[in-house]
ZAMARGU-4260 file (C-alpha; in steps of 0.2 Angstrom, whole numbers, plus 5000, padded with zeros to 4 digits):
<rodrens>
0) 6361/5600/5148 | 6346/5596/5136 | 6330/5607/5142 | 6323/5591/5143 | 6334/5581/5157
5) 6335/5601/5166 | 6317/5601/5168 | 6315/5583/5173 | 6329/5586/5187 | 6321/5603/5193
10) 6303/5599/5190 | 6297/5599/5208 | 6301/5612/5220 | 6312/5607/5235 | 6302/5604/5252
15) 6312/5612/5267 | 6312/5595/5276 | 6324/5592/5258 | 6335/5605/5260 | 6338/5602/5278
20) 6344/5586/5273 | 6353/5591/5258 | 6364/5604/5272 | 6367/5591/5284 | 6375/5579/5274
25) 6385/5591/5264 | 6392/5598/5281 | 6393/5578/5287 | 6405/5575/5270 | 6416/5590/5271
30) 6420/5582/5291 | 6422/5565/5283 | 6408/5558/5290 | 6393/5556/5277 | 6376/5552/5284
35) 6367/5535/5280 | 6356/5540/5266 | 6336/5543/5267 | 6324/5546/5257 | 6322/5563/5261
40) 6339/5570/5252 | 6337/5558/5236 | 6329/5573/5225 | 6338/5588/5234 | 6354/5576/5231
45) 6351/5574/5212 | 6346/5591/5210 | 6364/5598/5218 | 6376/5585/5213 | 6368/5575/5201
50) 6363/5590/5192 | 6384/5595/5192 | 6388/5576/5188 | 6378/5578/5173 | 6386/5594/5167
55) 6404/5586/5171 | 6401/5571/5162 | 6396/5578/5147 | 6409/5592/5146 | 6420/5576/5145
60) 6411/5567/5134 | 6411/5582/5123 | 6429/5584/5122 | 6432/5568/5119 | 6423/5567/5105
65) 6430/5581/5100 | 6445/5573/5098 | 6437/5559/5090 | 6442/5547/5104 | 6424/5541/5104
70) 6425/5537/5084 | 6429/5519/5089 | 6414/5515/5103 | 6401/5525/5090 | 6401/5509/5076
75) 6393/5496/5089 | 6380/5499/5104 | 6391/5503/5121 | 6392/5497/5139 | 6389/5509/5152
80) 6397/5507/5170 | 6394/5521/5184 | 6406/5515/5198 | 6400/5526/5215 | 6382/5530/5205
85) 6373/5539/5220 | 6357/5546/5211 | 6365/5543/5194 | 6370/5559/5188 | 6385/5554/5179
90) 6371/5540/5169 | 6359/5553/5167 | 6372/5566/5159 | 6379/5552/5149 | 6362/5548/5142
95) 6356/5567/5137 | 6373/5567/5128 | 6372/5549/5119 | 6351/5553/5115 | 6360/5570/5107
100) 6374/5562/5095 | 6362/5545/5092 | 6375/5534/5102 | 6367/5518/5107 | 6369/5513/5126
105) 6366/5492/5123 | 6369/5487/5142 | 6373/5500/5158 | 6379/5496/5175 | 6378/5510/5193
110) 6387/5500/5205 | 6387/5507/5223 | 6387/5502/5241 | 6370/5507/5244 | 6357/5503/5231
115) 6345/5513/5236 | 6348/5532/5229 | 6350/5521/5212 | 6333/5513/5211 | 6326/5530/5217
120) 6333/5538/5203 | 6328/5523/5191 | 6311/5528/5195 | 6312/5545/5194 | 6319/5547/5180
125) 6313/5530/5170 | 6305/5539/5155 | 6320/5549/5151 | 6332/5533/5154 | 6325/5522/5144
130) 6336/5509/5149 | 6336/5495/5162 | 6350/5498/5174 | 6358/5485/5181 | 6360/5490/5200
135) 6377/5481/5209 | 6386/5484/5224 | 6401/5478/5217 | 6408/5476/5198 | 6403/5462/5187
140) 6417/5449/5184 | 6420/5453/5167 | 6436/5444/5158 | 6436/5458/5146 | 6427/5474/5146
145) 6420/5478/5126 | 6416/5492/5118 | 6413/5500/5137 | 6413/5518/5144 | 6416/5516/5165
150) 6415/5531/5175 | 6419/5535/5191 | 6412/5554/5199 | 6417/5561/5217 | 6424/5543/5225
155) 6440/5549/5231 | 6433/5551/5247 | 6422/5533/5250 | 6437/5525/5242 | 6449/5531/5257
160) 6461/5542/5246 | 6460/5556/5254 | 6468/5551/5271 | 6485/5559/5268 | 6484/5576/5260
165) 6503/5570/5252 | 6502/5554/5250 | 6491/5541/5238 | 6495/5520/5243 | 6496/5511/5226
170) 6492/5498/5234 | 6474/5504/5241 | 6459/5492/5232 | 6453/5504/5224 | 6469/5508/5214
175) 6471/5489/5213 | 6454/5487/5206 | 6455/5503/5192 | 6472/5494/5186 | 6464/5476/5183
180) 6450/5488/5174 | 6464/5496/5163 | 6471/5478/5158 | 6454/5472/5154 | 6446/5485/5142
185) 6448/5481/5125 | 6455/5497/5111 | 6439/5506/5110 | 6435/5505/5129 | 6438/5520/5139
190) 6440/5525/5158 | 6434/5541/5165 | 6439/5550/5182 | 6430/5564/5186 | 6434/5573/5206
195) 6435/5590/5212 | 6446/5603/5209 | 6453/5609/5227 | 6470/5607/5228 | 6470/5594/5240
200) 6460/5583/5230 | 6471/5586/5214 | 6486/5583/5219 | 6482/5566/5225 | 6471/5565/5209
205) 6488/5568/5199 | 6497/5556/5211 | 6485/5542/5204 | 6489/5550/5187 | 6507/5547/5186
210) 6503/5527/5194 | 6490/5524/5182 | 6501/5530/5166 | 6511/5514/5168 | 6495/5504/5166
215) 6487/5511/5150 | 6486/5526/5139 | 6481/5543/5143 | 6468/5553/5133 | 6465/5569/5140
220) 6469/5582/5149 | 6486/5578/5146 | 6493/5578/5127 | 6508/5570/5136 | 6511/5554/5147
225) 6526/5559/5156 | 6526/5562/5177 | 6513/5576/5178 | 6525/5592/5179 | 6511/5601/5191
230) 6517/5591/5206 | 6535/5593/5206 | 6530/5611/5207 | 6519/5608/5221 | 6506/5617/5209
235) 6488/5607/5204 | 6478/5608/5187 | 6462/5606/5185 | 6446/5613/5172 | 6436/5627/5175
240) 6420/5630/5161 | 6408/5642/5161 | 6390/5633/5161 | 6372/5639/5160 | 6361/5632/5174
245) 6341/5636/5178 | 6336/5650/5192 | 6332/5636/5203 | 6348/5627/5203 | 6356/5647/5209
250) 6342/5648/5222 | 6348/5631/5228 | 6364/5637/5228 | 6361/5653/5238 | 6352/5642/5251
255) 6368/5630/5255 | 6379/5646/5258 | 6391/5639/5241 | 6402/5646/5228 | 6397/5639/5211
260) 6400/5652/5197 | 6410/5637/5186 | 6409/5623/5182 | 6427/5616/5195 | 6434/5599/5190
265) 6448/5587/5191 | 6446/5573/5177 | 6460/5561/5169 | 6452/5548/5154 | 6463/5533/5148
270) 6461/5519/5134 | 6471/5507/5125 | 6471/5520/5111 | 6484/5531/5109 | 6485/5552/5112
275) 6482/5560/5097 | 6494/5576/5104 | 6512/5578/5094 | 6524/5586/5106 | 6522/5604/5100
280) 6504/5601/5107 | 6502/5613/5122 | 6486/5614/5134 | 6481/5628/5144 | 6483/5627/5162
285) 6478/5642/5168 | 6467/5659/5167 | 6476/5673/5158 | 6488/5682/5174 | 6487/5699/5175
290) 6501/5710/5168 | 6502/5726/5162 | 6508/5727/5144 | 6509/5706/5142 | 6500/5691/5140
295) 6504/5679/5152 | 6497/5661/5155 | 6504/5643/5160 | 6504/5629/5146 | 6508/5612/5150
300) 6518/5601/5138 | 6528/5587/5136 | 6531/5584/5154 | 6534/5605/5155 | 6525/5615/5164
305) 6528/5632/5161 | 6523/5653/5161 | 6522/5659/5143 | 6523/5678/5140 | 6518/5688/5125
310) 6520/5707/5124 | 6502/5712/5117 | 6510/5724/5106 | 6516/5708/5095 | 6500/5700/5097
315) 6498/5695/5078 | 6487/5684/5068 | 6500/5670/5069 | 6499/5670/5088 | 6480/5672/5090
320) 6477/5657/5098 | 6488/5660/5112 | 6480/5677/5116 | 6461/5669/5114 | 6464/5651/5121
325) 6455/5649/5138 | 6461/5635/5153 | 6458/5620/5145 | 6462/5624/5128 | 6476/5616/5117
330) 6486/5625/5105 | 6502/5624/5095 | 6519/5629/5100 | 6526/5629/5086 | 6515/5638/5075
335) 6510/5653/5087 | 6530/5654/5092 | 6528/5650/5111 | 6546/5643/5117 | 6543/5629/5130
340) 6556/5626/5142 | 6572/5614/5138
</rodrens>
């Protein structure tokens, strides 16, 4: 994050009254039962999971780019839609990114049931914006959707797919809704999901994967669009990056009682353009495993998932960047002689 956006977002210290509110409705959402929002918890809001938004959506955005699937969207001004917007931390890390690498936001959208955490955060944050937000609780009708970004962060839950931990119904709304978004965007538009990473929420997250595949292209993390391997092993995948985040964000940690040394997300990112991964293409889907003597890590690859293992007595220049890659990664199969299943 720009030391700009982290100073706007941690300028003001927290007051306990905050806080309080902050705890409660963390503990409310992890019983499935999220308190009506207040004024009160807007800023301790923004500054715990909008703050973590941000970061996630611009680790996205960054390796998208990366792999120049944003080339496209870069020659015109974009539209920007934050579908379940809370206190815009997915806009606001979408911005810090686009003000970085001079991409032009022409028109954005936060659409959420509750309008109110949205215009808090318009106001807050208006200077640094620098856009005029257009504040829905529902999506526009749009026959086609141009040159657009939509993102969606942390939804599962209001969206009802989390009531079976097994289970996802194609037919929910929400499903229905995100496949008439995949027929409408045009080839440079691009749909990003971004949940958490416990297994519960992944596997789900992987169940709308493997629906959603049928509907559109898949850009990342995959660098295949066959069924997603993880499930059929009962097994979930998801990123984990390191992240630098000021003292007051940790202190704010250390107060809730949480775990938060990386950055932990699930994310899937479609389009109508295709994945750039040849089939020799490998990502990394796992920390190195300890073993005295090897290297051992899980790759996933066309529709593979597997457990590579080098002895580090043959590690070589040749197979360096299996031996350095970290989860996330993508590497070559080929060229650094890792044998994927048949």
């Amino acid at each position: 994050m720009s030391a700009e956006l982290e100073n706007l977002v941690f300028e003001n210290p927290l007051k306990k009254r905050e806080l309080e509110c902050l705890r409660q409705r963390c503990e409310s959402y992890q019983m499935g039962d999220p308190k009506e929002w207040t004024g009160d918890i807007f800023r301790a809001y923004s500054r715990y999971f909008g703050f973590l938004s941000s970061l996630k959506v611009r680790a996205v955005l960054k390796e998208l780019d990366s792999y120049g699937y944003l080339e496209a969207l870069k020659a015109q001004p974009i539209q920007w839609i934050d579908f379940g917007a809370g206190t815009l931390g997915a806009s606001l890390g979408a911005v810090d990114y686009f003000k970085e690498h001079q991409i032009k936001i022409e028109k954005a959208i936060s659409v959420d049931q509750d309008l109110k955490p949205m215009q808090w955060a318009q106001k807050e944050f208006q200077n640094f914006l620098n856009l005029d937000i257009g504040m829905r609780t529902s999506l526009p009708d749009q026959n086609i959707y141009q040159n657009t970004i939509f993102v969606a962060v942390d939804v599962f839950n209001e969206m009802g797919l989390l009531a079976e931990k097994n289970a996802l119904d194609e037919k929910a709304p929400f499903i229905s809704m995100l496949k008439s978004i995949l027929q409408k965007m045009d080839e440079k538009s691009i749909l990003i999901l971004i949940e958490p990473a416990s297994k519960w929420i992944n596997q789900n997250f992987l169940r709308l994967r493997n629906i959603l595949i049928k509907e559109s292209h898949l850009l990342l993390p995959c660098t295949h669009q066959l069924a997603c391997p993880a499930l059929e092993q009962r097994e979930w995948c998801h990123e984990d990056r390191d992240y630098l985040a000021p003292s007051q964000f940790w202190n704010l940690v250390h107060e809730l009682g949480f775990q938060r040394s990386t950055l932990s997300f699930s994310m899937l990112c479609f389009s109508k353009q295709q994945n750039i991964f040849q089939k020799t293409k490998a990502r990394m889907v796992s920390r190195r495993i300890k073993s005295k003597g090897r290297c051992d890590k899980w790759l996933c690859s066309n529709g593979k998932r597997w457990k590579a293992s080098i002895l580090e007595r043959h590690e070589s220049p040749e197979n360096a960047a299996f031996f350095e890659a970290q989860r996330g990664d993508i590497i070559d199969c080929v060229s650094t002689g890792i044998k994927s299943p048949d």
